[in-house]
N, C-alpha and C positions, 0 to 999 in steps of 0.2 A: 261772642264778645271776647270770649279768653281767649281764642287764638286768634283772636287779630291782635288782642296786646302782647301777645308771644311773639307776630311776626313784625311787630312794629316793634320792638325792644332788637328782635335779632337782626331788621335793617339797619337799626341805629348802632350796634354795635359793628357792623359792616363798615358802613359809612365813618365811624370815627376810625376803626383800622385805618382805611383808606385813606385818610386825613394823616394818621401818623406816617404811613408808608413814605406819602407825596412829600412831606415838607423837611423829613431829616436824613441825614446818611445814615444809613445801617451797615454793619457789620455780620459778616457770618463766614460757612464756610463752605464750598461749592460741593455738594452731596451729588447729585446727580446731570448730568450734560445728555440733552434730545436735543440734538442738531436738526432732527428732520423734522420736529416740529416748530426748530426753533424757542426751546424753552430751557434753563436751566432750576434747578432745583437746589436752595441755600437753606441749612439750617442757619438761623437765626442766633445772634449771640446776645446775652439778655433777656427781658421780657420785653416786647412789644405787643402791646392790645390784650387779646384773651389768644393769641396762638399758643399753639401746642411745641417749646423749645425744642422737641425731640426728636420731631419730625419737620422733612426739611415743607418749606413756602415755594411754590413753582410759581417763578416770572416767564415772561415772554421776553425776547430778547430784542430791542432796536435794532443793534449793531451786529451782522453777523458776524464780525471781527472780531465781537470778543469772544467766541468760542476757538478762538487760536490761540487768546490771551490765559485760558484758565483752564485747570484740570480737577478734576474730585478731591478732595483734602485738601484744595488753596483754600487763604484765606483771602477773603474782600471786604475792602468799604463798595458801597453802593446809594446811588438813590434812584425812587420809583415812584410813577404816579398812575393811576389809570386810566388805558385807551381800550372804550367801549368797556367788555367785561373782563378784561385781564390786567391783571398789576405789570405794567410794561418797566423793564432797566433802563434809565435813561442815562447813566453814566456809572462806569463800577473803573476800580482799581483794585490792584494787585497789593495787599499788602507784605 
């Protein structure tokens, strides 16, 4: 019974990230670029949810055009929502 209340607190804790990710623009700053997988990797500016500020959040990327638009130490606004099991970018700037 306790670890199903453990896994049911750590879905719902999932599930509300995801909630925050999808509905606001975030801010950060682009730590890591995999073109081949298509995924970049943004530390986070602020807190959002229970993440870890200090390590970066890897999105998958919609567009592969923005990997021409940004390099490791830009800064971006962004917003994201989930397709299937990845926090996909659905639209990011340059700030």
């Amino acid at each position: 019974m306790r670890q199903f209340c453990i896994v049911m607190l750590a879905t719902g804790a999932l599930v509300l990230a995801s909630a925050i990710y999808a509905h606001e623009t975030l801010k950060g700053e682009v730590a890591t670029i995999d073109e081949a997988s298509g995924k970049i990797g943004i530390k986070l500016s602020g807190t959002v949810g229970a993440s870890d500020a200090t390590s970066p959040t890897v999105f998958k990327v919609e567009d592969g055009l923005i990997f021409n638009a940004v390099k490791p130490g830009g800064k971006v606004s962004f917003t994201s929502e989930r397709v299937g099991n990845e926090m996909t970018i659905k639209k990011l700037t340059k700030d």
